[in-house]
Structures are given as C-alpha cells and as structure tokens.
C-alpha positions in Angstrom: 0.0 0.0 0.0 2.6 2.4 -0.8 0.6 4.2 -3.4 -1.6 5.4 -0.3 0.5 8.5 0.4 1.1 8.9 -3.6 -3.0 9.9 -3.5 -3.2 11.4 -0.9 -5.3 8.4 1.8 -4.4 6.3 4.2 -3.6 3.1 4.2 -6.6 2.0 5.6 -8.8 4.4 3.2 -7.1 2.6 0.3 -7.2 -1.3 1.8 -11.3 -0.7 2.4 -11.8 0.8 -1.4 -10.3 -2.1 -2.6 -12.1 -4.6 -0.5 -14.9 -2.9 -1.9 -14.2 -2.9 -5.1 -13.3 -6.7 -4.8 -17.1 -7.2 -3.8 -19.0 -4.4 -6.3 -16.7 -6.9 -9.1 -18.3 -9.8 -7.4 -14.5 -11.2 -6.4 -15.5 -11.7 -3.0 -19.0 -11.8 -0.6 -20.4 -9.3 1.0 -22.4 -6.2 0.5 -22.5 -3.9 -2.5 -21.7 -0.2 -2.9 -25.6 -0.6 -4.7 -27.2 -2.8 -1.9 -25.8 -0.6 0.8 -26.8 2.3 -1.1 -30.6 0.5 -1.2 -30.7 0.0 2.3 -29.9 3.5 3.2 -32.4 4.7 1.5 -35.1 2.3 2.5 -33.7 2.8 5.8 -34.6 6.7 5.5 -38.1 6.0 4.1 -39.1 4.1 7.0 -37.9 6.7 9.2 -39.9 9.4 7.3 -43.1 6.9 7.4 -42.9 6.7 10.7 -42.9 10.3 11.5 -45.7 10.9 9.1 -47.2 8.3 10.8 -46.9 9.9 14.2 -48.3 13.4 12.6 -51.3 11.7 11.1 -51.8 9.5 14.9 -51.6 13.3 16.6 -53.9 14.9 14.2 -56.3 12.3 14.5 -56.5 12.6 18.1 -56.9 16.2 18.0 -59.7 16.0 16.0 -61.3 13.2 17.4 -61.2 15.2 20.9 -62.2 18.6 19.1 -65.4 16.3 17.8 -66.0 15.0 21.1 -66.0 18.4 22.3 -68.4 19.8 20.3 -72.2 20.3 20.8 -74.5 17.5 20.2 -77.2 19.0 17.9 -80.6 16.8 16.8 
C-alpha cells in the first residue's frame, strides 16, 4: 500500500476501497456499494413513514377530541 501517500489516503482508506471494489466486481461476498446504497435509502423511508405516521396519529386525536367536544345537535 505504498501508493496510499502517492493519492493522498491512508492506508486503511485505500485497503477498504479495494475490499470494496473486490465485492462491487463480485471477487469476494459481501455487501455492495448498490445494496448498501438501497438499504440506506429504504432505511430513510421508513424513518420518514414513521414520523408521518406519528403526525397523522396526533392529528387524528386532536380531531377526534375537538369532535367529542363539540355540541351535540338533533
């Protein structure tokens, strides 16, 4: 890994692009650059659901209580 200074990384930088690389090319198991990539962004969906989620739950207690409140007219 001498080439590591050369560009300007570590050693360690340069030893993890490679392993990488090795399993993007398919060389070697593990997860891709694309699946990771995936999962990320699923992972961030789910989190944005579940605060949507939580606004629609809050909002639909609100008005469910502002209903409850009101009047009764026959």
């Amino acid at each position: 890994m001498a080439i590591a200074p050369k560009i300007g990384c570590g050693r360690d930088t340069l030893r993890r692009w490679i392993g990488q690389s090795d399993i993007d090319s398919g060389r070697k198991d593990g997860q891709t650059s694309d699946e990771r990539a995936r999962i990320k962004a699923m992972e961030r969906e789910i989190r944005e659901l579940r605060q949507a989620n939580e606004i629609l739950r809050k909002a639909s207690a609100y008005f469910a209580q502002a209903e409850l409140a009101r009047p009764f007219k026959r």
